[in-house]
N, C-alpha and C positions, 0 to 999 in steps of 0.2 A: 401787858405782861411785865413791863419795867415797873410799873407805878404797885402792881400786883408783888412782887418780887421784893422792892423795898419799902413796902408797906410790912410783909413778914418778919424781914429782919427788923425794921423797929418797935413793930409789938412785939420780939423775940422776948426781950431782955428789956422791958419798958416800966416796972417799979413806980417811977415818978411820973408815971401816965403823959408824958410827953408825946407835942404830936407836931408836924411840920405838915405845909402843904406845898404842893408841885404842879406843874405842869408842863406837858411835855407836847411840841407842836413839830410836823414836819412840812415843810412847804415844798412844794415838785412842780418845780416851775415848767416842765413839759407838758402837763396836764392842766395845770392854772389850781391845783387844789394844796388846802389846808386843814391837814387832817390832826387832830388835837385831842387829848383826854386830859381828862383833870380832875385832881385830888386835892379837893379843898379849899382849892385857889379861889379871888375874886374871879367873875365871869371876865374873860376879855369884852371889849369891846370891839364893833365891827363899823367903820364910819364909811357909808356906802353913797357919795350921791347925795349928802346932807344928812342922811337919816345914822342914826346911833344903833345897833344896835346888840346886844349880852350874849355870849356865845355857852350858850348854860344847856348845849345838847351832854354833854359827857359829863357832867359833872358829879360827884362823890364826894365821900368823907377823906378829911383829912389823912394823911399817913400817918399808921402808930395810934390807930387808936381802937382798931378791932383787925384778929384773924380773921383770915379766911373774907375778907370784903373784893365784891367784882368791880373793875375799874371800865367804864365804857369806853369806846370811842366813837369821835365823829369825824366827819366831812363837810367842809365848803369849800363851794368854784368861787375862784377870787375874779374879780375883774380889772382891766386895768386902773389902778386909780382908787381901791382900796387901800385901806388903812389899818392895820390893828393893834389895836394900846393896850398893851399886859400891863398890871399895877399891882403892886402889891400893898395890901391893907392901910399901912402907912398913909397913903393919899385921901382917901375917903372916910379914915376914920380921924382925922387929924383934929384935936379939939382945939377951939378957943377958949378966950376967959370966960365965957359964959357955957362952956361946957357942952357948947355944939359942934356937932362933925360937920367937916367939908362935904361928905355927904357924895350917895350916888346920883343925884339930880345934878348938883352942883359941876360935878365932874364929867357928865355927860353935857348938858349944856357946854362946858367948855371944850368941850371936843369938838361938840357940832360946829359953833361959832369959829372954830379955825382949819374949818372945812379943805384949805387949802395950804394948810401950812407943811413945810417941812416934818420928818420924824425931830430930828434934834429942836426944832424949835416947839414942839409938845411939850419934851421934857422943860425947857424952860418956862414956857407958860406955863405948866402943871407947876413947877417947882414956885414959881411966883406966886400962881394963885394961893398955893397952898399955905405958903410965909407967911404972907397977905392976911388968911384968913387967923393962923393960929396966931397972930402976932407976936407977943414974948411970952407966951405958954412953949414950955420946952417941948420937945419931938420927944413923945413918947413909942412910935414903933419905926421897925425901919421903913424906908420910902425907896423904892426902885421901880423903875421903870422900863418897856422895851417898847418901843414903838416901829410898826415898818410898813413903808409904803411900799404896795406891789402894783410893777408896772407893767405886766401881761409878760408871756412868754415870749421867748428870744427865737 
């Protein structure tokens, strides 16, 4: 209903066909679940146990870019020891001098391989790798991250 909602008002008044994308998570830690829809966004990731993997059940168009669009939602039970990395495009599309992206293999891989890492320290290895790859090609979008480890219910 929220992504429903502010999806109307920006194709209200939208001329310049402008579009943003969102994504909206709630976690309920009495249940263990993480219930999520999303407008347009990169898939999160789910790092379970070593394995990677796209959380692409809800996913939709962009906001502001059609009336009248339904926005799904989903559910997963987390377990303890889950991990979930939001990004926004910045990361995986980040080019180098040869005009290649960091890419969603690249960035899965790196997820897996620090299977055990901190959330804060994600954001720094993502942020490293990413430097890393684009070297002195400037940041052409923005780069944000949320990372969070869930440790079962209390």
């Amino acid at each position: 209903q929220v992504l429903f909602g502010a999806n109307e008002e920006l194709v209200r008044d939208n001329a310049a066909c402008m579009f943003v994308t969102a994504f909206i998570a709630v976690v309920d830690p009495a249940t263990s679940t993480f219930r999520y829809s999303n407008g347009g966004h990169n898939a999160p990731l789910l790092l379970r146990d070593g394995i990677v993997a796209e959380l692409t059940d809800a996913l939709a168009v962009p906001l502001g870019t059609m009336s009248g669009m339904e926005f799904t939602e989903a559910e997963i039970s987390l377990v303890s020891g889950d991990l979930v990395y939001l990004f926004t495009d910045g990361v995986n599309e980040s080019m180098n001098v040869n005009n290649e992206e960091f890419g969603d293999t690249r960035l899965q891989n790196l997820v897996r391989s620090n299977d055990n890492a901190a959330p804060e320290q994600f954001v720094e290895l993502t942020m490293s790798a990413v430097r890393g790859h684009a070297g002195a090609e400037p940041q052409s979008d923005d780069i944000t991250l949320l990372v969070m480890r869930y440790f079962g219910a209390k």
